[in-house]
N, C-alpha and C positions, 0 to 999 in steps of 0.2 A: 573696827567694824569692817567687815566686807563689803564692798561694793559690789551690785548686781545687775544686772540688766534682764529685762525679757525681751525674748525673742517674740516680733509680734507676726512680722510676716514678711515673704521673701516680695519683693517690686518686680514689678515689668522689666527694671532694668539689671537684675541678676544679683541686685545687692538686697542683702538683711536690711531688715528697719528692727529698731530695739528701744524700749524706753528704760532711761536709766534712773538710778535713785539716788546718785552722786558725782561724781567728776571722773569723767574719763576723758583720755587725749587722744587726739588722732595717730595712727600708727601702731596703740598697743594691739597685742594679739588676747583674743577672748578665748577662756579655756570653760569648757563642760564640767560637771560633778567632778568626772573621773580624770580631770587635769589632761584632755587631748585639744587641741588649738581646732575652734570650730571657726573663727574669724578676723580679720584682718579690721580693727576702726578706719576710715575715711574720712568720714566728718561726723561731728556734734555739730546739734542746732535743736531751736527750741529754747525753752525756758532754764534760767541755769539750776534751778533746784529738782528739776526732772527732765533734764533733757531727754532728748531723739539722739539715734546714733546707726547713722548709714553706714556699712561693714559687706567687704569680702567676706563671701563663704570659703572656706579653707577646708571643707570636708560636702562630699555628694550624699551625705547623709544631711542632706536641709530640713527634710518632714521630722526627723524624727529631735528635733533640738526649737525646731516650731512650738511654743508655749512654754517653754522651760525658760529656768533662770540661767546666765552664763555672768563669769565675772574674769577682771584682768588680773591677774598672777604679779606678784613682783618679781620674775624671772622673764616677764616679757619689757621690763624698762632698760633691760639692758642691753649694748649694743652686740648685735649678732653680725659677723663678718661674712661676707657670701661667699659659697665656696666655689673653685672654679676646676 
């Protein structure tokens, strides 16, 4: 089963708020239908069988991922070296 989140609406404070339908962890990255990385987790909170999920936007395309579904990829649990 996939796990998903909605996008409910962007905060005052520049981050996403999302409600989820299963377990996500802080740090994965959330990807669109089309597999492009729209957001960075923060924090989960809230209830654990529907939590809240406070997120970096990773794209200035915010309106348009506003009321969609978004979910974590198993290619974002893995570690990524930064490049220098």
């Amino acid at each position: 089963m996939l796990v998903t989140a909605k996008v409910l609406h962007l905060a005052r404070s520049g981050r996403l708020i999302l409600h989820a339908n299963g377990d996500f962890m802080a740090n994965n990255i959330l990807y669109d239908d089309k597999e492009r990385k729209v957001a960075k987790i923060i924090e989960v909170f809230g209830p654990i069988k529907s939590p809240y999920i406070s997120a970096v936007p990773l794209t200035d395309r915010i309106k348009r991922i506003i009321g969609h579904n978004v979910h974590s990829s198993e290619r974002s649990s893995k570690v990524v070296k930064s490049r220098k």
